[in-house]
Backbone as CSV, one residue per row, in Angstrom:
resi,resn,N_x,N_y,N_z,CA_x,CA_y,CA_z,C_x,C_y,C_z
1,UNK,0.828,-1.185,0.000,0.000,0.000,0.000,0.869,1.243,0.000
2,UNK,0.334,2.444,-0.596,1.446,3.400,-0.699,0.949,4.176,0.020
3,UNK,1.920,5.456,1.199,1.689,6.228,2.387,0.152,6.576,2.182
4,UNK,-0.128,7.208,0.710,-1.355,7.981,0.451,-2.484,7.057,0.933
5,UNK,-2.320,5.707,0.567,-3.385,4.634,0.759,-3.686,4.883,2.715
6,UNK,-2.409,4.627,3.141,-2.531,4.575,4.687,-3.175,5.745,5.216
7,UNK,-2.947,6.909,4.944,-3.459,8.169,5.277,-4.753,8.202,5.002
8,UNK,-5.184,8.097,4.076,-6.625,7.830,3.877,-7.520,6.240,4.843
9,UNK,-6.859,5.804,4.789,-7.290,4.559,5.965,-7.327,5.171,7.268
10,UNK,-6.110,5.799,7.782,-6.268,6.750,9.091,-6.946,7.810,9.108
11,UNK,-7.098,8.458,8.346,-7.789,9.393,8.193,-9.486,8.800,8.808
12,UNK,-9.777,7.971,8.070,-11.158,7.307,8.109,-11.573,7.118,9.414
13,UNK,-10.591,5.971,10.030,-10.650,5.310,11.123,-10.010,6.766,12.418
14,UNK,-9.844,7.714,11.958,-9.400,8.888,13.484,-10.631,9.389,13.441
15,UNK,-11.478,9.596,12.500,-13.013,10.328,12.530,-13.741,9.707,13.721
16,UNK,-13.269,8.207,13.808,-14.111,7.496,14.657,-13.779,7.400,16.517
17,UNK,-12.665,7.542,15.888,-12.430,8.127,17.882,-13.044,9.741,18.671
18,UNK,-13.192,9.421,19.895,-13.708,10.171,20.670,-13.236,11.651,20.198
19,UNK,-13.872,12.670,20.373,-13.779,13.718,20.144,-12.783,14.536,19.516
20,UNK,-12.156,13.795,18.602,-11.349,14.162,17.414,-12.114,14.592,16.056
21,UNK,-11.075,15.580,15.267,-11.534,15.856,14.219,-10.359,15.436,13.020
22,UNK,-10.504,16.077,12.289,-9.260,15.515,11.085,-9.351,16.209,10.200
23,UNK,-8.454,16.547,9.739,-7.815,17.974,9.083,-6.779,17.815,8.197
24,UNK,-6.571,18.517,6.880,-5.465,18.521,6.561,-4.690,19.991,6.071
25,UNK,-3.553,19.927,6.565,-3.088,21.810,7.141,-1.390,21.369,6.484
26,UNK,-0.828,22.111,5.764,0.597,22.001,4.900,1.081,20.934,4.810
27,UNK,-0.111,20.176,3.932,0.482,18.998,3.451,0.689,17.493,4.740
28,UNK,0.433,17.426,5.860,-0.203,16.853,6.615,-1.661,16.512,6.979
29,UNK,-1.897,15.116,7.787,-2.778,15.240,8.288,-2.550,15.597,9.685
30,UNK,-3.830,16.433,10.019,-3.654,16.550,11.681,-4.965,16.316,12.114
31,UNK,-5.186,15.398,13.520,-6.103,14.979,14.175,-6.105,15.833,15.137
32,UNK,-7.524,16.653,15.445,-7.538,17.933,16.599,-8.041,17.311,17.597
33,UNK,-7.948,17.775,18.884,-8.997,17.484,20.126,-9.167,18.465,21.220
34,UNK,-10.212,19.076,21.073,-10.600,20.085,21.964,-10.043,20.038,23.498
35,UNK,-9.698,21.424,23.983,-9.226,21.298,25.130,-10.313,21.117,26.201
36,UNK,-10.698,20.258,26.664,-12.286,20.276,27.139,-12.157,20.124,28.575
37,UNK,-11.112,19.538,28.573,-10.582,19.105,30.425,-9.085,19.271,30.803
38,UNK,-8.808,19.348,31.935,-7.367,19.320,32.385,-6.661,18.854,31.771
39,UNK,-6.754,17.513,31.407,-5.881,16.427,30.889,-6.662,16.099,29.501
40,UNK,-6.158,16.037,28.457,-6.407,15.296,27.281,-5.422,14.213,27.001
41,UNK,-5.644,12.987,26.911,-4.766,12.393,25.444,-4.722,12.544,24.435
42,UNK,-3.582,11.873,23.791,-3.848,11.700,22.277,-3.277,10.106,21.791
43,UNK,-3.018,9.366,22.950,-2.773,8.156,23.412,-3.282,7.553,22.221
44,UNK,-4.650,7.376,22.452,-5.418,6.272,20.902,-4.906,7.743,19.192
45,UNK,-4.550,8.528,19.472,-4.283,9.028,18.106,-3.202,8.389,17.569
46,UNK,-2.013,8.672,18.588,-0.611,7.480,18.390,-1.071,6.251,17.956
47,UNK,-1.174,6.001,18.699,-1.658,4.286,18.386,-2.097,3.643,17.138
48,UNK,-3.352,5.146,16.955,-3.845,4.687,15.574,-2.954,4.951,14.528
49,UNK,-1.710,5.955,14.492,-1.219,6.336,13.430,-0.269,5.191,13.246
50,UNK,0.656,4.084,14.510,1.185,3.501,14.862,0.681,2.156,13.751
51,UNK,-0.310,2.014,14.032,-1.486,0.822,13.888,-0.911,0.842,12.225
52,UNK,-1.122,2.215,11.386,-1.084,2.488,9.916,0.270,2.758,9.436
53,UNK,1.479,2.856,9.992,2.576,2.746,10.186,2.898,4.460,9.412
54,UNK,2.521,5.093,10.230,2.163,6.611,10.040,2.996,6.976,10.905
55,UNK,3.763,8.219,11.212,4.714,8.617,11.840,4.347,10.151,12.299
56,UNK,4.424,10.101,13.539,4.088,11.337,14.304,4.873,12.507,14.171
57,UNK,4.556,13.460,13.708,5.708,14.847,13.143,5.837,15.990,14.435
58,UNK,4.642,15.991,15.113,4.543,16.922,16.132,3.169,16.640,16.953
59,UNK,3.016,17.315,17.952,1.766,17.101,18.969,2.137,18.635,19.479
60,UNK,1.306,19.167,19.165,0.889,21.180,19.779,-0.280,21.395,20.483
61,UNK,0.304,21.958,21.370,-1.499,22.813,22.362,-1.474,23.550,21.980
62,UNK,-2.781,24.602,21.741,-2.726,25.971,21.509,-3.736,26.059,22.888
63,UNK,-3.703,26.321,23.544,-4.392,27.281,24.798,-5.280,28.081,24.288
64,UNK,-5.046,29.158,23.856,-5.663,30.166,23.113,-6.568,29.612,22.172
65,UNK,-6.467,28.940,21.578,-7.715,28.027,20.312,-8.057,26.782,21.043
66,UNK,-7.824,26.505,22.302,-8.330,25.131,22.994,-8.113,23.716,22.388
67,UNK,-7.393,23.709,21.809,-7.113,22.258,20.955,-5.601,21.710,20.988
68,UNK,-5.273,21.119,21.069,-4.458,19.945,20.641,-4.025,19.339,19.376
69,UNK,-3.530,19.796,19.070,-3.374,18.829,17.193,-2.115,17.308,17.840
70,UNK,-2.015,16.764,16.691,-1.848,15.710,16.259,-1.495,15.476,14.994
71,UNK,0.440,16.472,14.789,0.060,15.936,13.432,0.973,14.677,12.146
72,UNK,0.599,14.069,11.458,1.014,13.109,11.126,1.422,13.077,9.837
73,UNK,2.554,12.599,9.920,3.355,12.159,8.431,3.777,10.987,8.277
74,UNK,3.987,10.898,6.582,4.541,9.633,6.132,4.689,8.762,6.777
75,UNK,4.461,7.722,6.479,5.186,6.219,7.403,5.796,5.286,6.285
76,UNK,6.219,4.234,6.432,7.587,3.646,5.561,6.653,2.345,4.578
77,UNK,6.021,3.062,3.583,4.885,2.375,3.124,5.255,2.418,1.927
């Protein structure tokens, strides 16, 4: 399968976790999650990108916009 195939598979399957969204922002995907509580994960976002052999580029809070990104590149596909 080629990266594009996987990204679109993750892509699919991050819609379906808890209060994530999915986005794509300079050529990445990034999975958001509202800052809603003290503590957020992004535990099952890893995992899932892990799962698709997708490779994690960065993880950002913005305070100010309440969210969390998640964002993901290439994996060795």
């Amino acid at each position: 399968m080629s990266a594009e195939t996987f990204g679109q598979a993750f892509a699919l399957a991050a819609m379906d976790l808890d209060d994530a969204s999915v986005g794509r922002e300079d050529g990445r995907l990034v999975v958001t999650r509202e800052l809603t509580d003290e503590t957020v994960s992004t535990e099952d976002i890893i995992d899932l990108a892990d799962e698709h052999g997708l490779d994690i580029v960065d993880v950002t809070a913005d305070v100010g916009d309440g969210e969390v990104c998640v964002w993901i590149g290439g994996g060795e596909a």
